[in-house]
DRENVEX-867474 format. One record per atom (N, C-alpha, C): residue in three letters; residue number from 1; x, y, z negated; atom name. Coordinates in nm, 4 decimals, decimal comma, always signed. Example, Ala and Ser with C-alpha at 12.3 -4.5 7.8 and 13.67 -1.06 7.14 Angstrom:
DRENVEX-867474
+--------+------+----------+----------+----------+-------+
: drengu : loti :        x :        y :        z : numar :
+--------+------+----------+----------+----------+-------+
:    Ala :    1 :  +1,3190 :  -0,5690 :  -0,7800 :     N :
:    Ala :    1 :  +1,2300 :  -0,4500 :  -0,7800 :    CA :
:    Ala :    1 :  +1,3200 :  -0,3300 :  -0,7800 :     C :
:    Ser :    2 :  +1,2850 :  -0,2250 :  -0,7080 :     N :
:    Ser :    2 :  +1,3670 :  -0,1060 :  -0,7140 :    CA :
:    Ser :    2 :  +1,2900 :  +0,0030 :  -0,7870 :     C :
+--------+------+----------+----------+----------+-------+
This chain:
DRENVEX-867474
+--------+------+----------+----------+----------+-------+
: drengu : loti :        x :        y :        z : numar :
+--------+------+----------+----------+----------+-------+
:    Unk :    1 :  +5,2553 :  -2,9300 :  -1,7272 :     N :
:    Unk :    1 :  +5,1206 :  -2,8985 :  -1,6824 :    CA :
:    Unk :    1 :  +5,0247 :  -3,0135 :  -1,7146 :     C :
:    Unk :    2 :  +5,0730 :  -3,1314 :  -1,6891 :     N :
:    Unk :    2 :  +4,9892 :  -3,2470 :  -1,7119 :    CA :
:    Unk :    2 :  +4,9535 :  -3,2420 :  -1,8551 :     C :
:    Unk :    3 :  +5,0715 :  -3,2281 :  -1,9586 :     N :
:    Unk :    3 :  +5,0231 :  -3,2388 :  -2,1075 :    CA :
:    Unk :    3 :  +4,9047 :  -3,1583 :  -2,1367 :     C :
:    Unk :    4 :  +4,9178 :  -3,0068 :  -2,0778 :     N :
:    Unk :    4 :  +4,8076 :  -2,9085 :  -2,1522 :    CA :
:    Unk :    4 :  +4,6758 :  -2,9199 :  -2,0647 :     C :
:    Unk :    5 :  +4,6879 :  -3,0216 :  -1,9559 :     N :
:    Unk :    5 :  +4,5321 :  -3,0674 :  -1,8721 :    CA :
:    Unk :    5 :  +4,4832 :  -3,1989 :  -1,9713 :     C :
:    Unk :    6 :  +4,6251 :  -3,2712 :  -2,0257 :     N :
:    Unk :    6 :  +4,5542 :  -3,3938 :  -2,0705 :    CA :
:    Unk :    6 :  +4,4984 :  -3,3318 :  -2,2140 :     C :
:    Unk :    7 :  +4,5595 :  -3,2130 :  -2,3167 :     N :
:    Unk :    7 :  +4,5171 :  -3,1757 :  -2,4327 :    CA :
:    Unk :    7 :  +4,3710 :  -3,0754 :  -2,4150 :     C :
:    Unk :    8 :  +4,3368 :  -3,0484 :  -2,2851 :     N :
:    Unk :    8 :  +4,2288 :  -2,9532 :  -2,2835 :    CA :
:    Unk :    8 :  +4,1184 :  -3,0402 :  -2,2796 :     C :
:    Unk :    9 :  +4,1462 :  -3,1574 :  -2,1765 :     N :
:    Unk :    9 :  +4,0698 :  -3,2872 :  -2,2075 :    CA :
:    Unk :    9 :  +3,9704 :  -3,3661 :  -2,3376 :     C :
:    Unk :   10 :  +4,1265 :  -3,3965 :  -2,3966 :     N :
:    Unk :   10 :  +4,0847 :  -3,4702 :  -2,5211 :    CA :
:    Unk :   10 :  +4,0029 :  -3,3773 :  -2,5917 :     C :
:    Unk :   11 :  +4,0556 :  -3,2094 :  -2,6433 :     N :
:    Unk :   11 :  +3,9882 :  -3,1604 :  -2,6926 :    CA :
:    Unk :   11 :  +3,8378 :  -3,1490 :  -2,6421 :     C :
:    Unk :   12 :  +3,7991 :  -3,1428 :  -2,5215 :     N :
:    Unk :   12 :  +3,6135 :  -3,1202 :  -2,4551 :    CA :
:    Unk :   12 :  +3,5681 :  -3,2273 :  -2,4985 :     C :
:    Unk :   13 :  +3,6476 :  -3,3828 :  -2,5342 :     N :
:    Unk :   13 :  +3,5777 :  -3,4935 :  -2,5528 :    CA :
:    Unk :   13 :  +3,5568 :  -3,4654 :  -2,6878 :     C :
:    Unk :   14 :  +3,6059 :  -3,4414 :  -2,7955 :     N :
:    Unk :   14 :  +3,6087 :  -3,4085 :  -2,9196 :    CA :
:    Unk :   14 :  +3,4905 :  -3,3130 :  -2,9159 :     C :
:    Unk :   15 :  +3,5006 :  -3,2130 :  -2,8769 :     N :
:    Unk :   15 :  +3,3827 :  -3,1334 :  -2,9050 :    CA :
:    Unk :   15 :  +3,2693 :  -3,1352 :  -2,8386 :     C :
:    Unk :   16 :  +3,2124 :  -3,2220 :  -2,7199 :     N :
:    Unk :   16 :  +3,1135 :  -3,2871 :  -2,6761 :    CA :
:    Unk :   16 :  +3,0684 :  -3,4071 :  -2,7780 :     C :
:    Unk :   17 :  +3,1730 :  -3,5309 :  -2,8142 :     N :
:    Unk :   17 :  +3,1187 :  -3,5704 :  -2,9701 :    CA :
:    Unk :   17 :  +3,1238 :  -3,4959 :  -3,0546 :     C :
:    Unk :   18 :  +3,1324 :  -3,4218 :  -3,1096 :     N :
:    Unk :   18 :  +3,1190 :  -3,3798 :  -3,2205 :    CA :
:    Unk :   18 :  +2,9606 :  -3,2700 :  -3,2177 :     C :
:    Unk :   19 :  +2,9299 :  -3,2134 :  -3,0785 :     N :
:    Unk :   19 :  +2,7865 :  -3,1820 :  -3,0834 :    CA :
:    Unk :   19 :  +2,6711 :  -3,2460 :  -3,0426 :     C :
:    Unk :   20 :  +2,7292 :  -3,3951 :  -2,9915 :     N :
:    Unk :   20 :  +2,5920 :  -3,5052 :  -2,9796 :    CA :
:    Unk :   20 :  +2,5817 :  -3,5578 :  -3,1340 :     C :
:    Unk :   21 :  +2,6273 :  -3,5496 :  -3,2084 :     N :
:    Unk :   21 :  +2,6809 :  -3,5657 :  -3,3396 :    CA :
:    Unk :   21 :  +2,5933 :  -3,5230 :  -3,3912 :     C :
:    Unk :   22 :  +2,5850 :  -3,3455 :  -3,4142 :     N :
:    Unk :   22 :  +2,5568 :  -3,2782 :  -3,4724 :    CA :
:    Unk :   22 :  +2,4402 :  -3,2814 :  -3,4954 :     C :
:    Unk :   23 :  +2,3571 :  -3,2035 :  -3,3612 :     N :
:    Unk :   23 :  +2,2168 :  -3,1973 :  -3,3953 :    CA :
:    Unk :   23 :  +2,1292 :  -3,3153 :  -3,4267 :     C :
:    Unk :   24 :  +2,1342 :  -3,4491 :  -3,3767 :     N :
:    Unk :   24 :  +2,0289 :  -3,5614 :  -3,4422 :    CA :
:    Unk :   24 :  +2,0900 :  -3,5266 :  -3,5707 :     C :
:    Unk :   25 :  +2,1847 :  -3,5685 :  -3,6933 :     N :
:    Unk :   25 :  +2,2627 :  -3,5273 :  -3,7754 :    CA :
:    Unk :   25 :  +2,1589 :  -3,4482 :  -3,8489 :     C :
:    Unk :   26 :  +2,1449 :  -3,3282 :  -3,8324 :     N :
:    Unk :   26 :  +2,0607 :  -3,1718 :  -3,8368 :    CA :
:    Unk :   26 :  +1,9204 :  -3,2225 :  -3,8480 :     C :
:    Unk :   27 :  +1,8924 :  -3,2352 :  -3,7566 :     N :
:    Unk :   27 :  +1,7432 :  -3,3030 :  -3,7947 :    CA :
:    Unk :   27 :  +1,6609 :  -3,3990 :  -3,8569 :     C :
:    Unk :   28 :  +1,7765 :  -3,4942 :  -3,8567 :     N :
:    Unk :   28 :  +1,7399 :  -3,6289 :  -3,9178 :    CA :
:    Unk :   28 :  +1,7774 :  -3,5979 :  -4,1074 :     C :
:    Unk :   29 :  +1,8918 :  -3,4876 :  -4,1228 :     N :
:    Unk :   29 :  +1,8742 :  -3,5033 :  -4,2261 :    CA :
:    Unk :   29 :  +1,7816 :  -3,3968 :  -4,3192 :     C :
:    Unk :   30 :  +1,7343 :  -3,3227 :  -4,1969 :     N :
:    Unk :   30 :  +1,6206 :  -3,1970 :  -4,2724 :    CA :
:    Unk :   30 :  +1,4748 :  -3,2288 :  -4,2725 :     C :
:    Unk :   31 :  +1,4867 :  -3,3682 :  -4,2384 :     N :
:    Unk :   31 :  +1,3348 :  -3,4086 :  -4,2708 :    CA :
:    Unk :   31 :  +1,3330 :  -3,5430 :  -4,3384 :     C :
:    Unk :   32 :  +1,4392 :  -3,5545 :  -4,3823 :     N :
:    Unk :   32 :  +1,4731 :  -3,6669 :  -4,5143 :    CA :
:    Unk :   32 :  +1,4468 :  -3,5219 :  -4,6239 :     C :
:    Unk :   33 :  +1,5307 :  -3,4286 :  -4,6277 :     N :
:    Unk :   33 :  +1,5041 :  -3,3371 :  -4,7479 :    CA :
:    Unk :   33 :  +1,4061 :  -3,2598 :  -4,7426 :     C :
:    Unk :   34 :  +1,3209 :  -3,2442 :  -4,6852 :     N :
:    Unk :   34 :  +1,2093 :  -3,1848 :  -4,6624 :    CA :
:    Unk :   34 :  +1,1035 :  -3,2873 :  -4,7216 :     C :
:    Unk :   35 :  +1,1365 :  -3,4099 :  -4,7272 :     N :
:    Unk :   35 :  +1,0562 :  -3,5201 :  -4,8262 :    CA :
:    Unk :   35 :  +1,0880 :  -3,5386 :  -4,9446 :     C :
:    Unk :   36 :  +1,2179 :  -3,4996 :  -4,9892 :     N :
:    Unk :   36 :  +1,2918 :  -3,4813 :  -5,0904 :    CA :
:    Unk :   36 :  +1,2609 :  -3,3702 :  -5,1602 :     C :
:    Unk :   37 :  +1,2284 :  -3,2428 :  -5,1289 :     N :
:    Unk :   37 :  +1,1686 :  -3,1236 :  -5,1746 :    CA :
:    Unk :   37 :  +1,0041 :  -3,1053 :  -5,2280 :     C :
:    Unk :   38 :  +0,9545 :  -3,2094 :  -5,1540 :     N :
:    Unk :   38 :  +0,8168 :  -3,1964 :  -5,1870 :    CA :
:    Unk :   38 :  +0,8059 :  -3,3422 :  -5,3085 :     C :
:    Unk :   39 :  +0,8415 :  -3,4136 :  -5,3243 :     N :
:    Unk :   39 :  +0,8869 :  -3,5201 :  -5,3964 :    CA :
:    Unk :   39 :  +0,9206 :  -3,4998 :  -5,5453 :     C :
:    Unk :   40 :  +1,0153 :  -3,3417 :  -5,5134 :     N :
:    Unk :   40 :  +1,0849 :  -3,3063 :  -5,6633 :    CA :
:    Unk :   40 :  +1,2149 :  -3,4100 :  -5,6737 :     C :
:    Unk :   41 :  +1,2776 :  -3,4754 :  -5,5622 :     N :
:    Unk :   41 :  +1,3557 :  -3,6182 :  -5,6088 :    CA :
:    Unk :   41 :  +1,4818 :  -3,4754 :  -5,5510 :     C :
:    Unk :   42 :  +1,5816 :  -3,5001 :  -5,6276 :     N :
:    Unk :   42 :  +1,7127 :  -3,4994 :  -5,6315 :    CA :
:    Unk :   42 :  +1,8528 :  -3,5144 :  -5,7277 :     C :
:    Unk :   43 :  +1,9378 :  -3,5614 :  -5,7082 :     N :
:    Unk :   43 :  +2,0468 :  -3,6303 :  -5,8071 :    CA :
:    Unk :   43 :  +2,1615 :  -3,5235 :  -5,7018 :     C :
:    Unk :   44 :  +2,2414 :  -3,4107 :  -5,7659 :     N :
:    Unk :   44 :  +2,3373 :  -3,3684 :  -5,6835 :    CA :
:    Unk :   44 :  +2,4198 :  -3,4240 :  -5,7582 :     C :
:    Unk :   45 :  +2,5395 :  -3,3843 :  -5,6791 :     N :
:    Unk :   45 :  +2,6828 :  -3,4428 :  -5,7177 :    CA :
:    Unk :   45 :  +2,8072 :  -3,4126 :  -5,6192 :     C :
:    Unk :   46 :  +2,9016 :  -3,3933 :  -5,6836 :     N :
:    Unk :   46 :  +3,0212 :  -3,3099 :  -5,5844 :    CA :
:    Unk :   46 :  +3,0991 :  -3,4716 :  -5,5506 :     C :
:    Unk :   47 :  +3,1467 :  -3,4580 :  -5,4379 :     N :
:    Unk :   47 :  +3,2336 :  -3,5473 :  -5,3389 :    CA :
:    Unk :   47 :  +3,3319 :  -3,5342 :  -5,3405 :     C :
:    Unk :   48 :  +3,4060 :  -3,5953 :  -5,3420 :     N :
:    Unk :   48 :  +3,5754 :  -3,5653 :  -5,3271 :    CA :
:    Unk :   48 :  +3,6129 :  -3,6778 :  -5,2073 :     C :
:    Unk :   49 :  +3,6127 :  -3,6097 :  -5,0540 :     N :
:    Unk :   49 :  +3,6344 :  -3,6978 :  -4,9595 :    CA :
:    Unk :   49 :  +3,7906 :  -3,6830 :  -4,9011 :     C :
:    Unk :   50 :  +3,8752 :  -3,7657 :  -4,8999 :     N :
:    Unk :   50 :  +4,0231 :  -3,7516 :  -4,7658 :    CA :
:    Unk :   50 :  +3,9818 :  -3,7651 :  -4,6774 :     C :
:    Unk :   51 :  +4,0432 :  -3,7120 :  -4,6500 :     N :
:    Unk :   51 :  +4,0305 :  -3,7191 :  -4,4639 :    CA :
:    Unk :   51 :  +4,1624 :  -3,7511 :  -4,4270 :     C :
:    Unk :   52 :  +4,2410 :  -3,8574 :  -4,3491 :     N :
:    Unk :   52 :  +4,3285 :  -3,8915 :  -4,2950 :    CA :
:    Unk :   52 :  +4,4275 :  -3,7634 :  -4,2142 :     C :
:    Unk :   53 :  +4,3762 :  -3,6431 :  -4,1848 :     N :
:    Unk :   53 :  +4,4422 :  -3,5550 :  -4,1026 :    CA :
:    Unk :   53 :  +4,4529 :  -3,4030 :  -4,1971 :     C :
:    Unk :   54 :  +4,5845 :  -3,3407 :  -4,1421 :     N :
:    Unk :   54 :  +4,5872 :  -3,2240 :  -4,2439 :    CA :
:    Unk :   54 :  +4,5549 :  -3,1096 :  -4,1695 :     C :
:    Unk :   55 :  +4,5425 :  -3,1630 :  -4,0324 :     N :
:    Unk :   55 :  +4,5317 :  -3,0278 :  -3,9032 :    CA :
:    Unk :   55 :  +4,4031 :  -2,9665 :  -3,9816 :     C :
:    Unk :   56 :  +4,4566 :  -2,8436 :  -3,9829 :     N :
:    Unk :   56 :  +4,3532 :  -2,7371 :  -4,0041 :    CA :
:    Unk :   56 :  +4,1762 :  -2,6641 :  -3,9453 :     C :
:    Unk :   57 :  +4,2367 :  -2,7368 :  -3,8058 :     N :
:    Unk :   57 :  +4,1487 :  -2,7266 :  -3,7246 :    CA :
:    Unk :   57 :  +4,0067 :  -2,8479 :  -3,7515 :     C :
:    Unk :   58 :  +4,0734 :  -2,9654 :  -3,7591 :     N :
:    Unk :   58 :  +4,0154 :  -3,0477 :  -3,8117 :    CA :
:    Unk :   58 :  +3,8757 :  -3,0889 :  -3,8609 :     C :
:    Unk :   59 :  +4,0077 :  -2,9801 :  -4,0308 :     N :
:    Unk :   59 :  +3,9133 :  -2,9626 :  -4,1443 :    CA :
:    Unk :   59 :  +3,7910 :  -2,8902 :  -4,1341 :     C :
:    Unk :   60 :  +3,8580 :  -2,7819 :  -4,0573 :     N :
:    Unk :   60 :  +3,7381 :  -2,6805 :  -4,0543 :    CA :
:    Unk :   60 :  +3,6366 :  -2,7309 :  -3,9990 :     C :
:    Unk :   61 :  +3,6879 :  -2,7730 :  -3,8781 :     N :
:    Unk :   61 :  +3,4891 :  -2,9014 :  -3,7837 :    CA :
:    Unk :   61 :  +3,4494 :  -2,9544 :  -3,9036 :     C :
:    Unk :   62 :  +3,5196 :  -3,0444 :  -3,9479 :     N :
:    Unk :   62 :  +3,4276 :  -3,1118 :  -4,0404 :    CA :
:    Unk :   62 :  +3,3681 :  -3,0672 :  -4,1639 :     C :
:    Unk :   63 :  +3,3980 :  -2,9456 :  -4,2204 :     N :
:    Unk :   63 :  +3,3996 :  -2,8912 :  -4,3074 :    CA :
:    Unk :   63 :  +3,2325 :  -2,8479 :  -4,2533 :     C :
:    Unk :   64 :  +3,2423 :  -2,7836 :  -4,1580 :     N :
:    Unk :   64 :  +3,1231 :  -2,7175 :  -4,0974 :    CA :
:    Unk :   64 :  +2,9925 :  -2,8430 :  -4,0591 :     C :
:    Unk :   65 :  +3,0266 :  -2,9432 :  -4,0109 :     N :
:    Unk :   65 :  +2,9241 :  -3,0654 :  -3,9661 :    CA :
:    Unk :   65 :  +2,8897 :  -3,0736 :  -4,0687 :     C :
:    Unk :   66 :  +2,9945 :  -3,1008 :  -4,2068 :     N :
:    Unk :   66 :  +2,9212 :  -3,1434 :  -4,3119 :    CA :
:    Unk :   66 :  +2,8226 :  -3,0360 :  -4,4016 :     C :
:    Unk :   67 :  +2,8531 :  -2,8840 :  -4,3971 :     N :
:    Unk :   67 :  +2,7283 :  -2,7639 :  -4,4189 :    CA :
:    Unk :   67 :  +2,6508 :  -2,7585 :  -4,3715 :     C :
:    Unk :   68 :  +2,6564 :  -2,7865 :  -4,2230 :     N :
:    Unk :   68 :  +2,5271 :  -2,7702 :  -4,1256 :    CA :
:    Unk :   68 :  +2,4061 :  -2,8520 :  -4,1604 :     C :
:    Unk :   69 :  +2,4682 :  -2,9624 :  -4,1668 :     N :
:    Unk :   69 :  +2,3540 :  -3,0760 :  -4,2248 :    CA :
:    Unk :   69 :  +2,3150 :  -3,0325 :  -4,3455 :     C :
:    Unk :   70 :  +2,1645 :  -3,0818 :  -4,3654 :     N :
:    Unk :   70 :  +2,0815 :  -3,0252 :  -4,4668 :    CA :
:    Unk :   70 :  +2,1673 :  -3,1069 :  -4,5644 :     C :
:    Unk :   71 :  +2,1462 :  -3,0459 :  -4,7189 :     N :
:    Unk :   71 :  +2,1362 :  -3,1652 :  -4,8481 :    CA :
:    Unk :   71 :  +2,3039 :  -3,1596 :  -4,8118 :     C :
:    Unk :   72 :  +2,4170 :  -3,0544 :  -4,7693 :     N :
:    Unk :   72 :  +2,5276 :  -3,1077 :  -4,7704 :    CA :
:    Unk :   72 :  +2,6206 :  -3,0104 :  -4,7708 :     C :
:    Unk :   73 :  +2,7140 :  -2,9463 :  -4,9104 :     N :
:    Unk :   73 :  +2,7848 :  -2,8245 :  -4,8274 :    CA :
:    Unk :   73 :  +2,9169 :  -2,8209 :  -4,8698 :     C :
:    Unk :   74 :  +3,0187 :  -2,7875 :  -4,7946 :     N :
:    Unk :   74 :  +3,1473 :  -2,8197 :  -4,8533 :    CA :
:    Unk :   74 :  +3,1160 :  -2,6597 :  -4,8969 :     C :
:    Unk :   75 :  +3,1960 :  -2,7155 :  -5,0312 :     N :
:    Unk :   75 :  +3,2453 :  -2,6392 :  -5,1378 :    CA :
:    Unk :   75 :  +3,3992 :  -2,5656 :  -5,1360 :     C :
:    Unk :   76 :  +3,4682 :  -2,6619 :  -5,1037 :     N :
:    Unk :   76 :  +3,6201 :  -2,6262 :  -5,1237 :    CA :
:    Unk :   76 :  +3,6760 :  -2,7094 :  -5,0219 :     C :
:    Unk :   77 :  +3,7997 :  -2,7143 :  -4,9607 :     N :
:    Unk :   77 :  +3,9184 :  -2,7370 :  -4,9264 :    CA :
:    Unk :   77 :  +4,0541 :  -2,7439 :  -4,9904 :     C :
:    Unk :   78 :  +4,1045 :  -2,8750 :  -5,0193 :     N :
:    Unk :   78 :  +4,2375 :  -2,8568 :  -5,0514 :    CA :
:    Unk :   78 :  +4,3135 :  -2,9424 :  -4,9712 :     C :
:    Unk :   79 :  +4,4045 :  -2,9098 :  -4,9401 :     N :
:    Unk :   79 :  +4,5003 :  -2,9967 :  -4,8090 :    CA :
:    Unk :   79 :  +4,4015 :  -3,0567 :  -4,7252 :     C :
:    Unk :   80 :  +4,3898 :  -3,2372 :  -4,7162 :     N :
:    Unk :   80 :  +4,3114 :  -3,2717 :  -4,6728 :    CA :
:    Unk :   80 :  +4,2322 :  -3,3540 :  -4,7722 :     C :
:    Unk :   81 :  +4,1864 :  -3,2776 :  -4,8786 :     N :
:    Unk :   81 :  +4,0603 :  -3,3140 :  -4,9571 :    CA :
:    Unk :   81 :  +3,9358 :  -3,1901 :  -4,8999 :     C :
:    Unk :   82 :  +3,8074 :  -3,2584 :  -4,9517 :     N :
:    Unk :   82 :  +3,7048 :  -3,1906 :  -4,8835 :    CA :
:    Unk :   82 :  +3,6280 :  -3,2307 :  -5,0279 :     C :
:    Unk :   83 :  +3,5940 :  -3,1306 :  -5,0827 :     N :
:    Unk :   83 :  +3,4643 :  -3,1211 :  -5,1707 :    CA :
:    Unk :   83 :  +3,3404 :  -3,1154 :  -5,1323 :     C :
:    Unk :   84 :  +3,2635 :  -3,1537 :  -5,1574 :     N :
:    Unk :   84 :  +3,1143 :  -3,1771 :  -5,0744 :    CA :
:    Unk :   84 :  +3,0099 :  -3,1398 :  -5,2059 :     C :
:    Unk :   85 :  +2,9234 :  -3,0799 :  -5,2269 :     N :
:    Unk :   85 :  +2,7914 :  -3,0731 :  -5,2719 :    CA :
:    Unk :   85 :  +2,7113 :  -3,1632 :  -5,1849 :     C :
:    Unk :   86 :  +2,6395 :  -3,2804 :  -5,2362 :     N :
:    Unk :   86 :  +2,6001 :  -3,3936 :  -5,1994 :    CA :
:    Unk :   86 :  +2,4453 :  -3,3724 :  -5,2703 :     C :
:    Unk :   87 :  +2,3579 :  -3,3180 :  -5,2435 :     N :
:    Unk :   87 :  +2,1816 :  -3,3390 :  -5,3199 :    CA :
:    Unk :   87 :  +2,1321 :  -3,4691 :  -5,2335 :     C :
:    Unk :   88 :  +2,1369 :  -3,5807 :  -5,3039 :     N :
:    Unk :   88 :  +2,0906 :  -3,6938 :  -5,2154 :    CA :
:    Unk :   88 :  +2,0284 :  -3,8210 :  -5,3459 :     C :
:    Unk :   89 :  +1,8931 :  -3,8532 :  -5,3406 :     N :
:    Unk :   89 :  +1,8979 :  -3,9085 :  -5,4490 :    CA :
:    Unk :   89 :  +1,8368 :  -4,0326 :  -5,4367 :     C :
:    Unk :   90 :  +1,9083 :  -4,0877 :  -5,3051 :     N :
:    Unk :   90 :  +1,8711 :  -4,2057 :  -5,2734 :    CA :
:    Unk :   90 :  +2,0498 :  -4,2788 :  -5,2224 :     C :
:    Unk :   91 :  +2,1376 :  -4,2234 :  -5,2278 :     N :
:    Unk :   91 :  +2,2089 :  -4,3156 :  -5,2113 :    CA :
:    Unk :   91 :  +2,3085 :  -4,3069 :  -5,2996 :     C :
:    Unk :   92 :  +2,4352 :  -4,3141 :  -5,3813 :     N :
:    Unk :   92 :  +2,5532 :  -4,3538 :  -5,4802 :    CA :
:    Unk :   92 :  +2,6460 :  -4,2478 :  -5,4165 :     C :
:    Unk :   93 :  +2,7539 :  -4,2213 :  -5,4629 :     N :
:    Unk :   93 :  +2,8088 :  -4,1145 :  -5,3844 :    CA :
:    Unk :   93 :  +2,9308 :  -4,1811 :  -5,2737 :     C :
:    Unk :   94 :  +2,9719 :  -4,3496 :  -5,3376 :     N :
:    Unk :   94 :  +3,0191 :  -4,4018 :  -5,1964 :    CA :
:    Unk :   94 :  +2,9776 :  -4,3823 :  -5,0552 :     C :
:    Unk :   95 :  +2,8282 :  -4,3980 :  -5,0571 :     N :
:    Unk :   95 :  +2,7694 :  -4,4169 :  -4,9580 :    CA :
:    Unk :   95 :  +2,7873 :  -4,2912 :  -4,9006 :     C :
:    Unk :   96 :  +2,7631 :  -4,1949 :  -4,9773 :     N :
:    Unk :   96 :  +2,8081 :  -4,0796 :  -4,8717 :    CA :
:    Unk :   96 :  +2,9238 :  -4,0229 :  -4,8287 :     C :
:    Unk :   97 :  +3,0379 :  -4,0680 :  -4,9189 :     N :
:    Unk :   97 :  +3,1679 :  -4,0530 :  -4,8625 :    CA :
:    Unk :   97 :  +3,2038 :  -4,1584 :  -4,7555 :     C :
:    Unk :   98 :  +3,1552 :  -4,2902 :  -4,7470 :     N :
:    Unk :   98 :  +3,1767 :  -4,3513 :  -4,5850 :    CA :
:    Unk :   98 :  +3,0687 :  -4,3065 :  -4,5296 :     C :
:    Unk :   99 :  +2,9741 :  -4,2138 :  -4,5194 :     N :
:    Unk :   99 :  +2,8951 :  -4,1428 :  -4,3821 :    CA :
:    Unk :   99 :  +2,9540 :  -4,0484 :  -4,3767 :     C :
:    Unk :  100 :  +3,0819 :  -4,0137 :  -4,4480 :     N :
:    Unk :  100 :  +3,1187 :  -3,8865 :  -4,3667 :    CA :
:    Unk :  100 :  +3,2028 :  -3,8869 :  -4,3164 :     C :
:    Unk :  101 :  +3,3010 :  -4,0372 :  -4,3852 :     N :
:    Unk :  101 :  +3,4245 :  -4,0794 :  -4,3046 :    CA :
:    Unk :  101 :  +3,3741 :  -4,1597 :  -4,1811 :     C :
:    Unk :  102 :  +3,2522 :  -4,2233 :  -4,1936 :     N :
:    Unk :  102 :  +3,2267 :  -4,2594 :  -4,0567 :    CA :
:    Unk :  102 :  +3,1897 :  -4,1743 :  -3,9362 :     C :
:    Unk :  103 :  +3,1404 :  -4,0432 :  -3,9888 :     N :
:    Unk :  103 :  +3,1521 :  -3,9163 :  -3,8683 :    CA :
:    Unk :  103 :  +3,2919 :  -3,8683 :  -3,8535 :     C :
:    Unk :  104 :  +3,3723 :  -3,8624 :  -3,9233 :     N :
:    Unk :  104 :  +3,5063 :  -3,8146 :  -3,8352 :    CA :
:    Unk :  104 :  +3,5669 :  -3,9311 :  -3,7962 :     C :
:    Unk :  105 :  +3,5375 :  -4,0538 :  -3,7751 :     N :
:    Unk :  105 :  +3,5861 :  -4,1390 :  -3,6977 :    CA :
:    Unk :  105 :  +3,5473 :  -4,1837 :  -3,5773 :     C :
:    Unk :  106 :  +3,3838 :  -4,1296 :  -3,5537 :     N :
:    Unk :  106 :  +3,3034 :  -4,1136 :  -3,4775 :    CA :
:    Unk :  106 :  +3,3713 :  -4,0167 :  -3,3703 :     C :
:    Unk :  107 :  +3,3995 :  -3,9172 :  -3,4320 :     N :
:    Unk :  107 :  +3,4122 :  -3,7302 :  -3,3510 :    CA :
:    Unk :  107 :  +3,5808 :  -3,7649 :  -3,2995 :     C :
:    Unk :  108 :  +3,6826 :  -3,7997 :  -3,4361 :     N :
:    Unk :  108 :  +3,8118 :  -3,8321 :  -3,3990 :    CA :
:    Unk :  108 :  +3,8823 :  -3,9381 :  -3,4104 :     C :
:    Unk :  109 :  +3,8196 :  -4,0224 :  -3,4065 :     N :
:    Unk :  109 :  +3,8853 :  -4,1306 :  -3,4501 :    CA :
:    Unk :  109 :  +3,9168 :  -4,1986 :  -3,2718 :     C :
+--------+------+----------+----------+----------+-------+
C-alpha cells in the first residue's frame, strides 16, 4: 500500500512540474516567434535529442512539452531518441538540445 501511495505521489509531483513548466514555456516562446514571424528571421533544423529514459510514458510528456511550445515539434520517436523540428534562428542547435535536456531534468530529473 505504501509503494502505490508513494508512486501516486511522485507521479502528482511530476505532473505539477511539468505544468508550471509548461505554460511560461508556451508563452514565452510564442512571443519570441511572433517577433520571429514578423522579422521574416528563421533557420529550421531537425534535432536529434536522447533522453536518458526509455519509459514510454516519459517520451510521450516530453514529446508533447516539446510541440506545445511554439517554434518546436517532435517529429518522430525512436526508442529514446526524439526528433525535434527546431525553427529558431537565434540559437545553434546545441543550445536547443540542452534546453530540452534541461526541461526533462527540470520535470524528472
Amino acid at each position: 500500500m505504501k509503494n502505490k501511495v508513494y508512486r501516486f505521489f511522485r507521479w502528482l509531483k511530476i505532473i505539477i512540474k511539468y505544468i508550471v513548466l509548461l505554460f511560461p514555456a508556451i508563452y514565452k516562446d510564442a512571443y519570441l516567434h511572433i517577433k520571429r514571424i514578423i522579422k521574416k528571421q528563421s533557420n529550421p533544423h531537425i534535432l536529434e535529442v536522447t533522453l536518458p529514459t526509455t519509459n514510454p510514458v516519459i517520451l510521450t510528456m516530453m514529446a508533447n512539452f516539446i510541440t506545445l511550445t511554439p517554434g518546436t515539434i517532435t517529429v518522430d520517436i525512436k526508442e529514446s531518441t526524439l526528433f525535434v523540428l527546431d525553427i529558431d534562428s537565434d540559437s545553434n542547435p546545441e543550445h536547443s538540445k540542452r534546453a530540452i535536456l534541461n526541461d526533462y531534468n527540470k520535470i524528472f530529473g
